[in-house]
N, C-alpha and C positions, 0 to 999 in steps of 0.2 A: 504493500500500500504506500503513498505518498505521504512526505515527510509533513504534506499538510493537511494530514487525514484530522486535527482537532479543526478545522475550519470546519468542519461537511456539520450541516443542517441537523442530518442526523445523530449526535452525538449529544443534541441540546438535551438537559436534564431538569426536573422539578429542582429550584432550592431554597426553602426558606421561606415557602407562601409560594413562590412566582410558578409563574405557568408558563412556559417558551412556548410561542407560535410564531413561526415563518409565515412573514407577505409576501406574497409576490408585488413586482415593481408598479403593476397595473389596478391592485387591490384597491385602491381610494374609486379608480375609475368605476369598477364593478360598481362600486359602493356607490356611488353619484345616478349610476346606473338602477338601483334599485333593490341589487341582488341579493338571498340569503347566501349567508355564509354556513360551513360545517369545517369542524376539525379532522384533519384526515391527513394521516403519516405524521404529525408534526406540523401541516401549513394550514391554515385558515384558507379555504377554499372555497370560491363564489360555486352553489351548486345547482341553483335557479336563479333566473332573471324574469322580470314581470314582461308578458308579451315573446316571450321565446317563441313559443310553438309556432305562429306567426312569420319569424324571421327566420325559422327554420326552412320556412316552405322555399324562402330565395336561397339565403348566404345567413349562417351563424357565425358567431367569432366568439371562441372560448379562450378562457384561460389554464393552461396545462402547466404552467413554469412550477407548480407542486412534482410534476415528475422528476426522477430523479434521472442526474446526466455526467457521466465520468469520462472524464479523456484519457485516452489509450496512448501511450508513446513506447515502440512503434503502433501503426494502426495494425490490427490481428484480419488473418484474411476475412476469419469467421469467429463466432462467440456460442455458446452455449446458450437457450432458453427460449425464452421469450421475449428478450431487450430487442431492441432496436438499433442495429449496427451501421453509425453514418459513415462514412470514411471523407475526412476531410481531405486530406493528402495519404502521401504514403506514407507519410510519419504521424499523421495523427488521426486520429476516430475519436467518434462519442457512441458510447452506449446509454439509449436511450430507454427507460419505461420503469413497472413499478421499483421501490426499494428492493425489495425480495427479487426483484427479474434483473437488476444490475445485478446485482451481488452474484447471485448464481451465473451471470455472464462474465464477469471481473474475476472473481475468485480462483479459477482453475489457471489461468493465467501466468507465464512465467517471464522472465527478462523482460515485462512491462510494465512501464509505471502507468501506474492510477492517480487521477486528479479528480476528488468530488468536486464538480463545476454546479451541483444541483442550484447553487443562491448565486451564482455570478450570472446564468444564462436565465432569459424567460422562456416560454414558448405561448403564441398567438396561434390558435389552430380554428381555419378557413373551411368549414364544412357546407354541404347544402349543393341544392343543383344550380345555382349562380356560382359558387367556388372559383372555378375557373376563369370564368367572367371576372370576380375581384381580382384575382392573380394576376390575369394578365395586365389591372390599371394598377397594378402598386410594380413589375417589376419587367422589364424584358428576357429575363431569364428564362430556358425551357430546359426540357429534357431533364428532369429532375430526379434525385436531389442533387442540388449546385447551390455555392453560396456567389454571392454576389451584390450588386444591388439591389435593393426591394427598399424603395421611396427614398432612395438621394441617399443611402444608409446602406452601412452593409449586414448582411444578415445569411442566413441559410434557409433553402424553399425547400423542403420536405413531403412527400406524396405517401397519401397512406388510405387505407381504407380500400380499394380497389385491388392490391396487388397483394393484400395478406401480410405486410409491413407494419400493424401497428401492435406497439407493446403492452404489455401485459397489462389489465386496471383500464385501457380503454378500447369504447366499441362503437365505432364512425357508422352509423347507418347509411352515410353517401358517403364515396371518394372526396377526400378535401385533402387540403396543406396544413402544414405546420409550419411557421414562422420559427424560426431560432433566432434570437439575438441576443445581444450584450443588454443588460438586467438593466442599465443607465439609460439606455435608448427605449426603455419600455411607455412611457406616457406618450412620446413623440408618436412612435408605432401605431398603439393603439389609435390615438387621433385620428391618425390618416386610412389607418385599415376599417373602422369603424364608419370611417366618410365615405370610401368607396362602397361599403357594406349597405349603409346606408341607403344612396342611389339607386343601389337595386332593389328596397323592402326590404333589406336583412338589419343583423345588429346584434350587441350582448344577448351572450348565451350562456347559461349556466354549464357544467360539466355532466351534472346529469340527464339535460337534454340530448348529448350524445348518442 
């Protein structure tokens, strides 16, 4: 494991009265938005949003940045389970999906270092039969997954749902994307993905509308 395995999310502990919960960088957003939250893994997680069902018929945009994401150095051809294996370069990957589906991807693992990335990255994920439609006005990027730009930013496009790619803890009823990016660029994102979302009748989505 990585020398900065006390960073990872999950190692947070009760002490003293306190309760640790992880936000995701977009959580105020959800919250403006209208949406319940629930505990789950350790992160406060928007699970419904008022008017979902609705904006599912176009384009939903959920928050997933509660999955867990570790970077491989070097990237492995392949991983064990049910994570989700991005390969950035040749030198580096993420494994993506629940705590339990890292771990058992990460674990067997030799001469690779592990980085828990789970609180540095978020993940925006683009569902619904407009998807594609929003995809294409946030990035010119195709032929997915590629990172690149997506809205003047750089980020990683992720397809799932369609090809049997997605990991453990979620279940995409339409082919949609995944947005990755830097956990700093999360409000900006959202903004813009949300606008394009918009346009088409879509908009915040809970995780359980999935």
């Amino acid at each position: 494991m990585s020398a900065l395995e006390f960073l990872s999310v999950s190692t947070a502990t009760d002490d003293r009265g306190f309760h640790p919960l992880a936000r995701s960088c977009v959580e105020r957003r959800f919250r403006d938005a209208g949406a319940t939250f629930e505990e789950r893994a350790g992160w406060l997680v928007p699970v419904s949003v008022p008017g979902e069902r609705d904006r599912l018929a176009t384009v939903g945009i959920a928050d997933l940045s509660h999955l867990a994401k570790a970077e491989l150095r070097p990237a492995p051809e392949a991983i064990e389970g049910d994570a989700l294996l991005y390969r950035i370069s040749p030198r580096r990957a993420l494994a993506i999906g629940s705590t339990e589906a890292v771990a058992t991807a990460t674990s067997p693992l030799r001469d690779t270092t592990t980085i828990d990335m789970t609180g540095a990255l978020g993940i925006l994920a683009i569902v619904g039969p407009e998807a594609g439609t929003a995809i294409r006005r946030l990035t010119h990027l195709h032929d997915f997954p590629k990172g690149g730009e997506v809205a003047h930013v750089t980020a990683h496009v992720l397809q799932v749902g369609d090809r049997g790619q997605s990991p453990a803890g979620t279940d995409p009823t339409d082919a949609g994307f995944w947005l990755v990016f830097a956990q700093e660029l999360g409000d900006y994102l959202f903004e813009v993905v949300v606008d394009r979302a918009a346009a088409l009748g879509g908009g915040p989505i809970g995780v359980d509308a999935l």
